[in-house]
C-alpha positions, -999 to +999 in steps of 0.1 A: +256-071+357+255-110+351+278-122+319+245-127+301+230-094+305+268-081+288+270-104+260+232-098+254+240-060+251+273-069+232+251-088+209+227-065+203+254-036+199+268-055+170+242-065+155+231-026+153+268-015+140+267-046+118+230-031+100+241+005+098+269-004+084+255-021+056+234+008+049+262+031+050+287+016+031+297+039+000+325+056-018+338+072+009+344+066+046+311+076+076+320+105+095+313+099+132+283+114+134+269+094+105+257+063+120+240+084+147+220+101+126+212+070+103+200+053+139+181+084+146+164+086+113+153+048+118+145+051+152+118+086+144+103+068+120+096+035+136+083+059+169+064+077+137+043+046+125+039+028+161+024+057+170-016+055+176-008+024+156-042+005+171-066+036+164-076+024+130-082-016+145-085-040+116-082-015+090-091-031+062-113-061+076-116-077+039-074-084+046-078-088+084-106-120+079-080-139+052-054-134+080-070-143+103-081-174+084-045-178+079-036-183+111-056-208+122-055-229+089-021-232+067-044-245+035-061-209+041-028-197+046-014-208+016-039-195-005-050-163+005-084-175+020-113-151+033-127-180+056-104-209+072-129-235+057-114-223+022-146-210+001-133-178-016-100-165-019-093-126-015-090-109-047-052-105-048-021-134-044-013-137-008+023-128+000+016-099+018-013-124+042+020-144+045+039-121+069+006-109+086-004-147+095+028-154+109+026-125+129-010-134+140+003-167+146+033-156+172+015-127+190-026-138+185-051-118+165-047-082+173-049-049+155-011-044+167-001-083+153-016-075+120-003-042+112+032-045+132+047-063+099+035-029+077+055-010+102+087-031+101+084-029+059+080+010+064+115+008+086+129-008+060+122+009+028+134+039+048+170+021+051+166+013+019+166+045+000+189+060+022+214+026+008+203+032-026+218+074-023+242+068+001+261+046-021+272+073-044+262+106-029+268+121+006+252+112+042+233+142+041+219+135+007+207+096+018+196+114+051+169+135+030+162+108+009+148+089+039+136+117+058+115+127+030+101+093+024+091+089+063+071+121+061+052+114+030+018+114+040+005+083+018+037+067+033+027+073+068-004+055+061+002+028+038+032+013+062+006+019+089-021-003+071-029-039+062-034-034+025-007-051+003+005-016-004+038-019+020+052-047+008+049-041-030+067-007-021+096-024-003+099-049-028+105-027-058+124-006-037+146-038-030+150-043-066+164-010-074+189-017-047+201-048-059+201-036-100+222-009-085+244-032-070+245-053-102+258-019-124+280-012-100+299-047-100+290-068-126+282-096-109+251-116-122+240-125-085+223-090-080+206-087-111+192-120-101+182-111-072+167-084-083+141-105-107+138-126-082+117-099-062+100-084-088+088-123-094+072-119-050+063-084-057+038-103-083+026-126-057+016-091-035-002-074-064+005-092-093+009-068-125+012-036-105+055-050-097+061-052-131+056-014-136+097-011-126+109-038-151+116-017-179+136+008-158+157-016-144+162-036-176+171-004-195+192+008-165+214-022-165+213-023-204+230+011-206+254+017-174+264-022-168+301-023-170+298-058-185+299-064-219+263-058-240+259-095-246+268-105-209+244-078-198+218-095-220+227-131-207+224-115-174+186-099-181+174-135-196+188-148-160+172-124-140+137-131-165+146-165-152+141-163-117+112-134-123+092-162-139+105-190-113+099-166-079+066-156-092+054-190-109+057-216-085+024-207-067+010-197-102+013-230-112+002-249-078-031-228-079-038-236-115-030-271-117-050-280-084-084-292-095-107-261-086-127-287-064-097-292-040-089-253-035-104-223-027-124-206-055-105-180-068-122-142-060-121-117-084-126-140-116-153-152-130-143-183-142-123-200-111-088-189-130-060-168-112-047-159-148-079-144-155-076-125-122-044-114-135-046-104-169-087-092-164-097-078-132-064-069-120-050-065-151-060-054-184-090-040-168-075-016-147-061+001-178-089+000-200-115+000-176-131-032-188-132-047-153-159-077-154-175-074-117-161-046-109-179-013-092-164+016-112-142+027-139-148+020-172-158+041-203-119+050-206-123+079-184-120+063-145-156+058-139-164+062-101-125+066-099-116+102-111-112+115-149-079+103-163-047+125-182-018+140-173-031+161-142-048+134-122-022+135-093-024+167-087-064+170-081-090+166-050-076+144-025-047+126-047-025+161-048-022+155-008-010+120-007+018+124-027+026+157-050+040+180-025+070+178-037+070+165-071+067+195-091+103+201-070+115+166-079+105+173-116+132+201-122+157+190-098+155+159-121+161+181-151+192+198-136+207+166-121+205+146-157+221+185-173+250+183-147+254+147-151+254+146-190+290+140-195+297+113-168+311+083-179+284+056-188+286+037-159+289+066-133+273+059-107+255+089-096+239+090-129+224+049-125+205+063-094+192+092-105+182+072-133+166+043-115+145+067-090+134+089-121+124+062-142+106+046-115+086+076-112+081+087-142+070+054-156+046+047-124+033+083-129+020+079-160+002+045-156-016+064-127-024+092-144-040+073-171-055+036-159-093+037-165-100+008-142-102+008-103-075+034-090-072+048-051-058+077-040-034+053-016-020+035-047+005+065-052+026+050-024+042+033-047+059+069-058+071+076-026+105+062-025+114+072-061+103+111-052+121+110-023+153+098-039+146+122-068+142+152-049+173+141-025+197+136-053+189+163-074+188+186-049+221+177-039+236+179-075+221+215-076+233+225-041+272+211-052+271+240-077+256+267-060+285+291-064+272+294-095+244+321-102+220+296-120+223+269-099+211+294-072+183+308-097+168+273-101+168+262-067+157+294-052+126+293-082+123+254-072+116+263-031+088+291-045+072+271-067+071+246-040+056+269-013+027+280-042+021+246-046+015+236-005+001+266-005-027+253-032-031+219-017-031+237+022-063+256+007-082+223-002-087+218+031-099+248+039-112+245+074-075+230+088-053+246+105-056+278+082-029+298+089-003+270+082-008+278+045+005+316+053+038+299+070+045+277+047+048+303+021+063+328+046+094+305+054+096+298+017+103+331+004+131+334+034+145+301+019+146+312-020+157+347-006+189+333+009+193+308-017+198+337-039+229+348-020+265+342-034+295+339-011+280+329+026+298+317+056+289+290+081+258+303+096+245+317+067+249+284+049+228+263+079+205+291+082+199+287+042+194+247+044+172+250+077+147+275+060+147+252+026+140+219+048+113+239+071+096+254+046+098+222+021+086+201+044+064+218+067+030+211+051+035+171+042+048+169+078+013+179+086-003+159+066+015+133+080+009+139+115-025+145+113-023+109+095-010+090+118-030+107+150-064+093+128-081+062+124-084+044+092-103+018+083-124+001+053-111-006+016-108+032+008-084+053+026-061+085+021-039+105+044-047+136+058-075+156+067-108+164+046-104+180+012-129+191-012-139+171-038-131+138-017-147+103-026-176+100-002-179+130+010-146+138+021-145+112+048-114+101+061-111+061+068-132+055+029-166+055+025-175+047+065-154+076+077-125+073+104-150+060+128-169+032+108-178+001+114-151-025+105-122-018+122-130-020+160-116-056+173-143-075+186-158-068+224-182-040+231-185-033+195-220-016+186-242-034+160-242-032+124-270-003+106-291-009+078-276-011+051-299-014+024-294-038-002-300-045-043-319-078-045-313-085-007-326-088+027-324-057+045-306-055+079-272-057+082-238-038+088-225-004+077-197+006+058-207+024+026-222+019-004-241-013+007-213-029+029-193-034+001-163-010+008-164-011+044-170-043+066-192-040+099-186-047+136-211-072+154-226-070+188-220-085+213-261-107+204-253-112+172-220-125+181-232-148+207-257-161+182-232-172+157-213-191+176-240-209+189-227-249+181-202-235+159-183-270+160-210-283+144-210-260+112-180-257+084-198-218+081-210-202+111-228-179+085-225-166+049-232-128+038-232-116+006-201-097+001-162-104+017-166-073+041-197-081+054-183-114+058-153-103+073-168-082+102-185-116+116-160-138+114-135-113+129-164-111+155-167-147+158-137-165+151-154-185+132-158-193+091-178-171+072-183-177+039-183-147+014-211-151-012-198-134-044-168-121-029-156-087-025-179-072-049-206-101-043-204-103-080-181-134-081-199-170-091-192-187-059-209-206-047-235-208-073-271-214-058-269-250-067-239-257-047-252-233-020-283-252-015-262-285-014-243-271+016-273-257+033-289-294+027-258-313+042-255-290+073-227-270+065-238-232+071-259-224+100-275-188+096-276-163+063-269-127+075-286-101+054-259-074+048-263-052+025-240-054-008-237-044-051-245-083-059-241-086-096-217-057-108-207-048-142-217-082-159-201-101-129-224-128-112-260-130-102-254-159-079-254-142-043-283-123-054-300-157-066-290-171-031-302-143-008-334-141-029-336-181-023-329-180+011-358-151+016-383-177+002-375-204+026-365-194+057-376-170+081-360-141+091-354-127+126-337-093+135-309-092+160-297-058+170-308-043+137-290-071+119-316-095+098-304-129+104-317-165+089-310-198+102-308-221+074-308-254+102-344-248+106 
């Protein structure tokens, strides 16, 4: 072997014992065995998401066509652009486009280049909650933590998905870490840093990162070992760089004239602080979302009835609540058996930080009015897998004692009836697993009810609790990952009743719809009917909107016909219908109206001054909402306008106009 190829392997060697051992490090010293089984752990769970990885293609084309914009132009990347001639941005900040771009950029447009970075954020909030428990609990306890986590169905298919999902979760997840850090040691860096990405997690989905604020502020208010009014000087720091980590791009964007950037999709008035404190803001609490396509009338609208058992119904009790009615009395006991620690103990500031997390998330699910998705409870995942890990673990440490052994063994049944509900939703999959389930469950509380036990009765008691525990998410899971996704509406796991659309996997298309095949061989769009539009056009649910298409091979060749010559090789009303032909193409395609088509850009006026000066060469008629909840009538206005004056000609089913004519 060549010098190279050994210090190459040394390298890598260290670098690997340099990670693990950062992740390890707590109160007491790693057994052998526990950096092998922290490798392991990270190396199932990468093998877990990679897997059938390109099934679901470009997922969610809306995000796939501002990547790809992104890559090709840095203005577009900047901004968050649907096109790369800048007309529209998507309907979110565009951090989580950042790391997608740059991936595009080193390994081309791909499904694999555009999901890969979810994966690696997956990985990562997987070494991150085991960090977060390992610090002051046991290698077996952080172990669970991130087992649990990697086998969370909604986990498995947000880290395998190009929504902004991921790296909001491994952001928040980082900032628990690093106010954990700051209780433990006083020093103002972590706390810092800790507001520092909260302040990015608002540049991935604005509002939605400041859900863990007051946890960690009132965390680091009670068990800092500084003094109160250092702790305070330290929280007005951390506010500090919130604010400056978050506001630098707030303020480019708003103090840029609006006629040298993007339009801004998702408001109505050109403004990302309306897009923040309206759309995706305010309005997804009260419902009072201008544009939007449900929700409203306090209640959820199109999104489910809100109150205090939404998690646990229809589809959204699969995603996430397998365990959580576990987590919510292993809480209880943890916080009884930790009552008289010392302020600053440790043990107590995680359990703290993971329960407050959920709890607080929790509710704001349960009760939002505005646009909510089964998939948004990923953001639960790592605080209920830390809950359940670290209560469990307080409970099991006092299982000599008869009420310990009451609780948990009344925990593992009350799990097993609750799989055993959510098993029967789907109905028509695998049907005996239900029966199992609740078969290896009873064994579990049965032998968790036993005193005095030896070695073998002690593994055989943890292995029956894990199996049974963890058998039916794992199937959920599974089932996740070995099925294609794609569109704006997705959820893990197979069909359930009561699902949105039917009970389709993949959103309203289904696991095969259009929008998520890469371009070559792809079959052409349906009709997709239309309000105020041309007919023709691409699939994808509820008029395009939720669900972009796939073009043909003709229609493809058509639109890049002298694209050179064109800023837009086409516009479509809608950014999903959009997205499908320029991931098609390659080419700009503006999005009339934006996501929703409901958005005032570009108004007809300004459309009609582009169309004059050469800039777009054909209108696609896709089907899509238009105006929307007292949003826009502009893309209507302009599809209507375009009807009068052109003439239309159908390629492939797709009704297509060329505005050069």
């Amino acid at each position: 072997m060549s010098t190279q190829s050994r210090w190459s392997i040394s390298a890598r060697a260290s670098v690997i014992r340099t990670l693990t051992r950062a992740i390890m490090y707590g109160r007491t010293t790693a057994a052998t065995w526990e950096r092998p089984a922290l490798l392991g752990l990270l190396v199932a769970t990468a093998v877990l998401y990679l897997w059938n990885l390109t099934a679901s293609g470009y997922a969610n084309s809306f995000y796939s066509a501002a990547v790809q914009a992104g890559s090709v132009n840095w203005e577009a990347f900047f901004y968050g652009s649907s096109d790369a001639a800048n007309s529209i941005t998507v309907d979110k900040p565009p951090a989580s486009l950042w790391f997608m771009a740059l991936s595009v950029r080193v390994f081309g447009l791909s499904s694999f280049s555009i999901l890969l970075p979810e994966v690696l954020m997956g990985i990562a909030t997987v070494a991150l909650v085991y960090a977060i428990v390992r610090r002051h609990f046991s290698a077996r306890a952080a172990l669970l933590a991130g087992g649990v986590l990697a086998l969370t169905p909604v986990a498995a298919l947000m880290f395998r998905f190009n929504n902004p999902d991921a790296l909001l979760v491994l952001l928040m997840t980082l900032a628990v870490f690093f106010t954990l850090r700051g209780i433990e040691s006083g020093k103002v860096r972590w706390i810092l840093w800790a507001g520092a990405v909260v302040g990015f997690g608002f540049l991935t989905k604005q509002l939605q990162a400041f859900l863990i604020v007051p946890v960690l502020v009132a965390a680091y208010l009670w068990m800092s070992q500084r003094r109160l009014g250092t702790r305070i000087l330290h929280l007005l720091g951390a506010l500090g760089t919130l604010v400056l980590s978050a506001g630098w791009w707030v303020a480019i964007v708003e103090l840029v004239p609006a006629s040298m950037r993007p339009f801004i999709g998702g408001s109505q008035s050109n403004s990302f602080l309306e897009l923040t404190f309206g759309y995706n803001g305010l309005g997804r609490i009260t419902g009072d979302e201008t544009g939007s396509v449900g929700g409203g009338g306090g209640t959820g609208g199109n999104w489910g009835s809100t109150g205090i058992l939404r998690l646990f119904e229809g589809e959204i009790g699969g995603q996430i609540t397998w365990l959580l009615p576990a987590a919510l009395i292993v809480m209880v006991a943890g916080f009884a058996l930790l009552w008289k620690t010392p302020r600053t103990d440790g043990k107590r500031a995680v359990l703290f930080l993971f329960s407050g997390w959920l709890l607080v998330t929790a509710v704001a699910f349960s009760f939002m009015a505005g646009i909510f998705h089964a998939y948004y409870t990923v953001a639960l995942a790592p605080p209920l897998a830390g809950v359940v890990a670290v209560g469990a673990s307080l409970l099991w440490s006092r299982r000599a004692e008869f009420w310990a052994r009451i609780i948990a063994s009344a925990t593992v049944l009350l799990t097993a009836l609750w799989s055993f509900a959510l098993l029967s939703e789907a109905s028509t999959w695998l049907p005996w697993l239900k029966w199992l389930v609740l078969a290896v469950c009873v064994i579990a509380a049965a032998l968790l009810l036993l005193p005095n036990r030896g070695r073998m009765l002690t593994a055989a008691t943890i292995a029956a609790t894990l199996v049974g525990a963890l058998m039916a998410p794992t199937a959920y899971t599974l089932q996740t990952v070995s099925t294609a996704h794609t569109g704006s509406i997705v959820t893990a796991g197979p069909t359930v009743s009561g699902a949105m659309g039917g009970g389709r996997r993949g959103g309203f298309g289904g696991p095969g719809a259009p929008g998520g095949t890469p371009p070559g061989g792809t079959p052409p769009g349906g009709n997709a009917g239309s309000q105020a539009l041309p007919t023709g056009g691409m699939g994808g649910g509820m008029g395009g909107l939720l669900g972009g298409g796939s073009a043909s091979s003709a229609v493809t060749a058509l639109l890049s016909t002298d694209a050179a010559d064109y800023t837009w090789v086409a516009a479509a009303v809608g950014s999903n219908n959009a997205a499908g032909y320029q991931l098609a193409s390659g080419d700009p395609v503006m999005a009339l109206g934006g996501f929703n088509g409901s958005d005032p850009s570009p108004t007809l006026a300004e459309f009609t001054t582009l169309v004059a000066a050469g800039k777009i060469h054909y209108f696609v008629g896709s089907g899509s909402f238009g105006q929307s909840r007292g949003g826009s009538s502009e893309a209507s206005d302009i599809a209507a306008w375009v009807a009068a004056h052109f003439a239309a000609q159908t390629v492939d089913g797709v009704t297509v106009y060329d505005l050069s004519a």
